[in-house]
C-alpha positions in Angstrom: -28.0 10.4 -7.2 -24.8 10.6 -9.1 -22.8 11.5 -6.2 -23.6 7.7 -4.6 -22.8 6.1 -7.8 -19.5 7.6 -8.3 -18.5 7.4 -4.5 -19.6 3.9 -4.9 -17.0 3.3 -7.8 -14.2 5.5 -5.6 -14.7 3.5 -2.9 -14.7 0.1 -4.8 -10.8 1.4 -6.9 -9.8 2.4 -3.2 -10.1 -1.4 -2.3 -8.4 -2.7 -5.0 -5.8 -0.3 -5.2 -5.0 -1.1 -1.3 -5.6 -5.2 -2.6 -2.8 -4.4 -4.8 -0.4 -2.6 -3.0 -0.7 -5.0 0.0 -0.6 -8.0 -2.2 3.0 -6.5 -4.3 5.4 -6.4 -1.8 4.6 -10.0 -0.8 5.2 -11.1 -4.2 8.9 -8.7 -3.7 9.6 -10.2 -0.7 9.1 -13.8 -2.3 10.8 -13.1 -5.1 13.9 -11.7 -3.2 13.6 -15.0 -1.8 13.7 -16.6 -4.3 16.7 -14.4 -6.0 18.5 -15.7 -3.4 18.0 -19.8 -4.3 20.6 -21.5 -7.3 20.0 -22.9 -10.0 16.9 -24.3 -11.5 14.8 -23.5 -8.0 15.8 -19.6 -8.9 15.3 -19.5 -12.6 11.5 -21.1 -12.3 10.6 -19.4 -8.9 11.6 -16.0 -10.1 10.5 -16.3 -13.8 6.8 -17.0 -12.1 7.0 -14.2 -9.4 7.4 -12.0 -12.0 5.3 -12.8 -14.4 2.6 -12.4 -10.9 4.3 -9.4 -10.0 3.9 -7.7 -13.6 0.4 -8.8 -14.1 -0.8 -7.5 -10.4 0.8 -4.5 -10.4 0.1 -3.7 -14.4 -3.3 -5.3 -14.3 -4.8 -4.2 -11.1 -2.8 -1.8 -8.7 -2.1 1.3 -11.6 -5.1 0.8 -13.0 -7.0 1.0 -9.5 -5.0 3.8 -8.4 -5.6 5.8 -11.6 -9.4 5.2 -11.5 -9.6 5.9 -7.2 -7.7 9.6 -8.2 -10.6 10.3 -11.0 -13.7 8.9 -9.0 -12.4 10.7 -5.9 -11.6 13.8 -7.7 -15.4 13.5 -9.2 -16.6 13.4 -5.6 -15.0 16.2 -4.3 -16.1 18.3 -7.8 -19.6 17.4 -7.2 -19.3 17.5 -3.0 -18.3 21.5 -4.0 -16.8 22.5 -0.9 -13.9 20.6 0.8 -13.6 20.6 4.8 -11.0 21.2 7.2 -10.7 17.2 7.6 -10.6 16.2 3.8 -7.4 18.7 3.5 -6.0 16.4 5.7 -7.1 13.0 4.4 -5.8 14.5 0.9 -2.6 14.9 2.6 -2.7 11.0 3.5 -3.3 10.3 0.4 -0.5 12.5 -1.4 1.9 10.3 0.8 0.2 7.4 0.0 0.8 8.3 -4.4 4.4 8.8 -3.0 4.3 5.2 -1.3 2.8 3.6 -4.7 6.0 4.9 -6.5 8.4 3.7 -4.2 6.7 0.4 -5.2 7.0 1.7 -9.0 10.7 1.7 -8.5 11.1 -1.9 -7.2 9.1 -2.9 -9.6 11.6 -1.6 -12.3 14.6 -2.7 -9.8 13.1 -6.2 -9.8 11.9 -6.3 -13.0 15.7 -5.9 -14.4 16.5 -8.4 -11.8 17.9 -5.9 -9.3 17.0 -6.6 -5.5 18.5 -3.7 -3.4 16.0 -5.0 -0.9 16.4 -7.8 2.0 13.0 -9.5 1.9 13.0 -7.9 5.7 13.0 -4.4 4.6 10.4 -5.1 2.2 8.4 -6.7 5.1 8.7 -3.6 7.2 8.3 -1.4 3.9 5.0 -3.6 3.5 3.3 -2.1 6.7 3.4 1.2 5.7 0.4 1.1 3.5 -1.3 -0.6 6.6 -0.8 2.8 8.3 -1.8 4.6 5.5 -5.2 2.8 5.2 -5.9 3.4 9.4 -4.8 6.9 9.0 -7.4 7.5 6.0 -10.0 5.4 7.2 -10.1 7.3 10.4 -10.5 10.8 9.4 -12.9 10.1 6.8 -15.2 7.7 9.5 -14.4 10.1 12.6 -13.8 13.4 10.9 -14.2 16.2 13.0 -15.2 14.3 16.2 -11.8 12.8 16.5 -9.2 14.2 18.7 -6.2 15.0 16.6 -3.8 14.9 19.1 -4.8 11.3 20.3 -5.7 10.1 16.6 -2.0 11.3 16.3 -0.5 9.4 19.3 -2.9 6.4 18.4 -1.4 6.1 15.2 2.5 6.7 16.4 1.3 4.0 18.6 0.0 1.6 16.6 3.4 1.6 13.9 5.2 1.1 17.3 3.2 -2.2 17.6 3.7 -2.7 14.0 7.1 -3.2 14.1 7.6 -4.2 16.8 5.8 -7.5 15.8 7.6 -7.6 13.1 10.8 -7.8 15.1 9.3 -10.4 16.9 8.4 -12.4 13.6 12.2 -11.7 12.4 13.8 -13.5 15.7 11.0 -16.8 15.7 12.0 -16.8 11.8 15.7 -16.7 12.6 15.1 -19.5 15.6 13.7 -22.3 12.9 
């Protein structure tokens, strides 16, 4: 009975955490933006984006990402044994801790009021946690009835897509 609760909870600080992550590079791409403005328009615009950016990532993403690494580590204590296909989602989710401090470090960058960042690269940089989530969500849904191989090209295939649309976005921005 346990097991549901706590899977429940891991599930719930998976959501968040993802919320989060989504929602933190939008606030560094507008805040790059913003960087970019003079005068007055820059001093209020990126005074509020951080004051956003602190409180979402300091608020919501760590703490979701702490708690999803505890519930899930819970779930896998009381599970017992781990499968073939968890090994694999773990490894998902090792890249995806690595992802989340890549976004620590702009966070300090931007919090000091550095932007090494066009608020292009953070768009593409944005999309990786998209590919992150597919990649997850699809071994833990399919598991062992999914073709590796095609899950594989599927997913090289869909961040083709990705990109590519956000090319497209780039060039009808540049247009206006």
């Amino acid at each position: 009975m346990v097991y549901y609760y706590v899977k429940a909870f891991h599930i719930i600080f998976i959501v968040t955490w993802f919320a989060g992550m989504f929602y933190i590079v939008r606030l560094f791409i507008y805040n790059t933006e913003a960087a970019e403005k003079e005068g007055i328009e820059r001093e209020i615009l990126v005074k509020q984006f951080s004051i956003m950016i602190k409180r979402l990532w300091l608020g919501i993403t760590w703490p979701s990402a702490i708690l999803t690494i505890i519930f899930g580590g819970w779930v896998a204590f009381i599970f017992g044994s781990i499968p073939s296909w968890l090994w694999v989602k773990l490894g998902f989710v090792a890249g995806l801790y690595a992802y989340h401090f890549t976004l620590q470090k702009i966070y300090s960058d931007e919090m000091k009021g550095i932007f090494k960042y066009t608020s292009n690269q953070l768009r593409i940089w944005n999309e990786v946690a998209t590919v992150f989530l597919i990649a997850i969500v699809m071994i833990v849904t399919v598991k062992d009835g999914m073709s590796w191989i095609w899950g594989i090209i599927g997913l090289l295939l869909f961040t083709v897509v990705l990109m590519s649309a956000i090319k497209i976005y780039k060039m009808l921005r540049t247009k206006k």
